[in-house]
N, C-alpha and C positions, 0 to 999 in steps of 0.2 A: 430395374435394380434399385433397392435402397440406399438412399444416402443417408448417414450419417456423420456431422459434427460435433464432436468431442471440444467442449470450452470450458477446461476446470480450473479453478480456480484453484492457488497451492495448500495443504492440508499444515500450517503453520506451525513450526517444528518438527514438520515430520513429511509427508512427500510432498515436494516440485509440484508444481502446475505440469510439466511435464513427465513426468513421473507419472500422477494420477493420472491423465490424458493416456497415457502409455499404458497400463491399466486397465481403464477402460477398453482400450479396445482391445488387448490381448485377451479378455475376458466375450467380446462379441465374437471376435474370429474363431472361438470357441463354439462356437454357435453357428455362424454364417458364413462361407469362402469367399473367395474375391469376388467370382461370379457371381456371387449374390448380395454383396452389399458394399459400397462405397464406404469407404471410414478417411474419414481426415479430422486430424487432431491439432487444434488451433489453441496453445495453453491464454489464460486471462487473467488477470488483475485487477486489483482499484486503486494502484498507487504506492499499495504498503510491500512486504515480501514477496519476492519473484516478478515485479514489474519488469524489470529489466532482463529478465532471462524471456520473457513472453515477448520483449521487443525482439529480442537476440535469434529467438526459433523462428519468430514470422518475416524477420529482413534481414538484408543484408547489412552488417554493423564490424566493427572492429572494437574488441576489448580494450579497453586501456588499464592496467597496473598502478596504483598510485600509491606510495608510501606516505599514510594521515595520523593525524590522532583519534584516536579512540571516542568512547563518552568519559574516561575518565582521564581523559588527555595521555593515553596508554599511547605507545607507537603502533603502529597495522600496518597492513595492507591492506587498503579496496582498490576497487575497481567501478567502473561506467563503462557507458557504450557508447560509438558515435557511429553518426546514420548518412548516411548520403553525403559522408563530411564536415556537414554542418551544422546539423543538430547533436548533442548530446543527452543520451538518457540519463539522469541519476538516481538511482533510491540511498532517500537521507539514510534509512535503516541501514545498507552497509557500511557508514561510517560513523555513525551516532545513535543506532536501534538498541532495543530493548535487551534482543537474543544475543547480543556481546558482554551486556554485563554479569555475571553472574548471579544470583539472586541473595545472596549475601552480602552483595555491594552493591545493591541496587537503592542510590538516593537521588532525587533530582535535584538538592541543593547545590550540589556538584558537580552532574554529570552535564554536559555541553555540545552543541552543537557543530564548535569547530572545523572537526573534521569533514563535514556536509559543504565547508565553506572552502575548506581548502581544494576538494574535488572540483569544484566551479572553476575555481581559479586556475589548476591544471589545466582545465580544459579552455578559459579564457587565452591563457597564452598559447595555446597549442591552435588558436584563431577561432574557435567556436564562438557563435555569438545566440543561434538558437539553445532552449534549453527546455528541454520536459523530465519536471522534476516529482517523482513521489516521495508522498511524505509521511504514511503511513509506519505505524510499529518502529514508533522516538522513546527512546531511554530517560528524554530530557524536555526540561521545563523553564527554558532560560530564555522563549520568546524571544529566540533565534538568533539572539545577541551574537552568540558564539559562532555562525556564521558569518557576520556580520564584521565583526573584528577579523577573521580571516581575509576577508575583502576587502581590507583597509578600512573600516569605520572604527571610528572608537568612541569609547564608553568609560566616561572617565568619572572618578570619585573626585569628592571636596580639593583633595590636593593634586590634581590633576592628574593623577596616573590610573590605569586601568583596573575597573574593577575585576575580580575572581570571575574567573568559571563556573557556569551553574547559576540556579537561580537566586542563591543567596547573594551571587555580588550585583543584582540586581536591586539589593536592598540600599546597597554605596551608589547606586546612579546619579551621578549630580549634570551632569553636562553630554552632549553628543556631538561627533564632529565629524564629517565627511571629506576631511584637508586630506587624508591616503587613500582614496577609493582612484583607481587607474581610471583615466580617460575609456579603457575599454570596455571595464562594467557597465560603462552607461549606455553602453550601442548593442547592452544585450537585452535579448525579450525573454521572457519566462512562462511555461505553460506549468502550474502545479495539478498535480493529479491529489486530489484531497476527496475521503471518502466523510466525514463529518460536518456540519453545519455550525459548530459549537463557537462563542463569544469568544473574546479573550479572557475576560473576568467575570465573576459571579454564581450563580448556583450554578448556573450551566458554563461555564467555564474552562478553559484547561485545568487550571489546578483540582478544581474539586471532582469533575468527572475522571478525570485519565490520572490526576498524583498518584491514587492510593496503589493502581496497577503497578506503578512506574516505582513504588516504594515509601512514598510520603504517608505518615502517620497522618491524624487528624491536627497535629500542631503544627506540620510541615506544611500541609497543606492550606490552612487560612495565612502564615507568614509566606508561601509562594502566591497566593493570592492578591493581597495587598503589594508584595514583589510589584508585579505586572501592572498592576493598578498603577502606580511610582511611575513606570518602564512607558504606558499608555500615557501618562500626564507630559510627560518629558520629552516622547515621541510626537507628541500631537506640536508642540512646541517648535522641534524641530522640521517635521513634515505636517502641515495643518492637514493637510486630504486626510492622514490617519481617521480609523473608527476601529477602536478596539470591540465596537457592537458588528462587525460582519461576518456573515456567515463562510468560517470556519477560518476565523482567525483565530481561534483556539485550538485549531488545527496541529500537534506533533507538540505540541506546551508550549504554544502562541509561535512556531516556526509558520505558521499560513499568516501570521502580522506582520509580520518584519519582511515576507513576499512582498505584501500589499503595498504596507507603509516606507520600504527603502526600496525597492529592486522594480516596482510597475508591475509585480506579479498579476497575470491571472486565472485564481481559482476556478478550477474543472473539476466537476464529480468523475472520479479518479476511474470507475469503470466504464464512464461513457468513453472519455479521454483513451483510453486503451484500446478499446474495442474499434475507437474509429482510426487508431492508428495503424493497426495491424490488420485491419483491416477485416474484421468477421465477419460485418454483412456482405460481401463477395461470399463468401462460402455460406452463407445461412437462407441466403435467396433461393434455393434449389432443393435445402434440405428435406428430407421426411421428419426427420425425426435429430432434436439436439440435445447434449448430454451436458450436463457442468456440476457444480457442487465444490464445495469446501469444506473446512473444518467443522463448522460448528453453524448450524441453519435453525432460525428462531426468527421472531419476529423481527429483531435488526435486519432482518435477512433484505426484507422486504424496503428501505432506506437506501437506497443507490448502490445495494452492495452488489459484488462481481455478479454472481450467477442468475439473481431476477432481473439485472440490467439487461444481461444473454438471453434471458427467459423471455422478455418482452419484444428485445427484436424479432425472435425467432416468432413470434407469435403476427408480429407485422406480416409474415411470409407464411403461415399456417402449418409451421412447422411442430410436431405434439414434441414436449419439452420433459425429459425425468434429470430428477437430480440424487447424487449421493452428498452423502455427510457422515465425517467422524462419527456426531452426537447429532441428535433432533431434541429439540425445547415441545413442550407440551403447545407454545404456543406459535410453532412453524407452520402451521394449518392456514394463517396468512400469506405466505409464501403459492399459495393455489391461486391466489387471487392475484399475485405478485407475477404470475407467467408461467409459472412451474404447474405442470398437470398432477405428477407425481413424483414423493422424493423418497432416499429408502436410506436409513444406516446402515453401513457398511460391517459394522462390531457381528459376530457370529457366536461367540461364548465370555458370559463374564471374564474381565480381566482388569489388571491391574492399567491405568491410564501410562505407564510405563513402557506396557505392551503392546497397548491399544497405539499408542506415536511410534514406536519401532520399523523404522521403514521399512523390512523383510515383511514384517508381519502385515502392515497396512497396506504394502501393495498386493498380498497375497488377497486380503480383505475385499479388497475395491475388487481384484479384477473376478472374485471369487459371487459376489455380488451382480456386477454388470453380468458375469453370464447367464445366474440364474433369473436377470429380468429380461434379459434379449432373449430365453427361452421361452419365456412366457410370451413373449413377444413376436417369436417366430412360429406357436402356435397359433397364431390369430392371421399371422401373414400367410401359411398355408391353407390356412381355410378361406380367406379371401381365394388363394389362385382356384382353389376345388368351387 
């Protein structure tokens, strides 16, 4: 019998990691019956959206409810997960990501990390002392301040009171102080799931790489720039081990800094961290054949992201590896080299990018695809058995 592993990763804004997983294989069963092929759907991450619902399907966890602020200090709801009781999952993005602001109000001078901070803290009193945190798809550029102040530190202007939210009040940072951080933050560990490499500051930097997505003009982004630069001077002062130069302290608009620099964070490429959590290689040791893919597969692909991560272990076990995607870039052809044998767009007739994110549509897409490769595929399998 054939096995098959299904590790997709989520199609961002538009289907679940389990969704597309669910897909896929509604799309082989179309093909294949029980008796002939083993399907297990194991959804993946690198940290950013759906991390948490990937921990949620592969263990056993309990949801928690938390009433936070927003990115733009709006009131919400999110939510985390805790594991064995003692760990907690978080993704910053349900309480500080991109997809909450609207794109009309999307500025990081503003927008804040707060609410990423306040989620800890629930889960602090609630006796949690482990934490694995993704931090993927941030709205915001305030190098993490805005957590940070939830957790009792503060960030104080010339007259000693707190500067703004956002990264403009990083521009008033004159002093740092650590006199409200609870005895219990400090007896907590931090795993971040971070899929970037990127500095705090400079060409490659949070500001100028990830601002302009996030909203920042070209003038926003040199005065968030020099921001951080201020924020790193000030920081190093207060924490000497700081390096605003490590990789992927520029992480979510310098939130992988303020891990490093105040909490003992440490930085994990966000789909290794996943994968060994939930544990894939168990299920990929045996496989024939593994299945994954996400949004959008280009040459970043091939950079520690979800699906060549999955590509590569599967390839440790000799398992033949296809992927789908939303889009393919002209230059995803590294991706072959990346663990992927073969990868296939899921799109079937021009359409509006409206249509093409449409969940009805895109799952119809994916599972309409995975059947016509698992056909092609189960001609090759009968002509082995003949």
């Amino acid at each position: 019998m054939m096995k098959v592993v299904i590790a997709m990763d989520s199609f961002k804004g538009s289907l679940s990691a389990v969704q597309a997983g669910n897909a896929v294989a509604e799309g082989i069963r179309r093909v294949f019956g029980k008796d002939e092929c083993e399907i297990v759907v194991r959804p993946l991450a690198d940290g950013g959206e759906g991390t948490v619902e990937a921990f949620s399907m592969c263990s056993e966890v309990e949801s928690v409810d938390v009433r936070v602020h927003g990115p733009l200090f709006e009131e919400m709801t999110s939510s985390y997960a805790i594991f064995e009781s003692d760990t907690a999952f978080i993704e910053m993005a349900s309480a500080s990501g991109l997809t909450l602001v609207p794109q009309e109000k999307r500025d990081p001078l503003v927008t804040t990390t707060y609410g990423t901070g306040e989620l800890i803290m629930d889960a602090v009193r609630r006796g949690i002392r482990k934490f694995v945190i993704g931090i993927g798809g941030s709205a915001t550029n305030d190098g993490g301040v805005g957590m940070l102040q939830a957790l009792g530190f503060s960030f104080l202007d010339e007259r000693g009171e707190e500067i703004p939210f956002g990264a403009a009040g990083l521009e008033k940072l004159c002093e740092i102080s650590d006199d409200g951080v609870s005895p219990e933050l400090r007896e907590c560990s931090f795993e971040v799931a971070c899929d970037v490499k990127n500095p705090l500051c400079g060409k490659n930097g949070a500001s100028r790489i990830f601002g302009p997505q996030k909203g920042a003009d070209p003038e926003m982004t040199e005065r968030m720039d020099k921001a951080l630069g201020r924020y790193a001077v000030l920081t190093k002062a207060f924490a000497p081990s700081s390096d605003p130069d490590a990789a992927g302290a520029g992480a979510a608009g310098g939130l992988g800094f303020a891990f490093l620099s105040y909490l003992g964070g440490k930085l994990r490429n966000g789909a290794e961290l996943v994968i060994k959590l939930t544990e894939l290689e168990r299920y990929v040791k045996d496989a024939d054949i593994v299945v994954t893919g996400e949004g959008r597969l280009d040459s970043q692909s091939v950079m520690g992201k979800a699906p060549t991560t999955a590509g590569s272990l599967a390839k440790k076990y000799g398992a033949k590896v296809i992927a789908f995607a939303g889009c393919v870039s002209d230059d995803a052809r590294k991706c072959n080299a990346g663990g992927i044998d073969a990868y296939f767009p899921i799109l079937r007739r021009p359409c509006t990018l409206d249509d093409a994110m449409d969940i009805e549509n895109a799952y119809t897409n994916m599972r309409s695809a995975s059947e016509q490769v698992f056909r092609l595929i189960g001609l090759y399998e009968k002509k082995e058995r003949i």
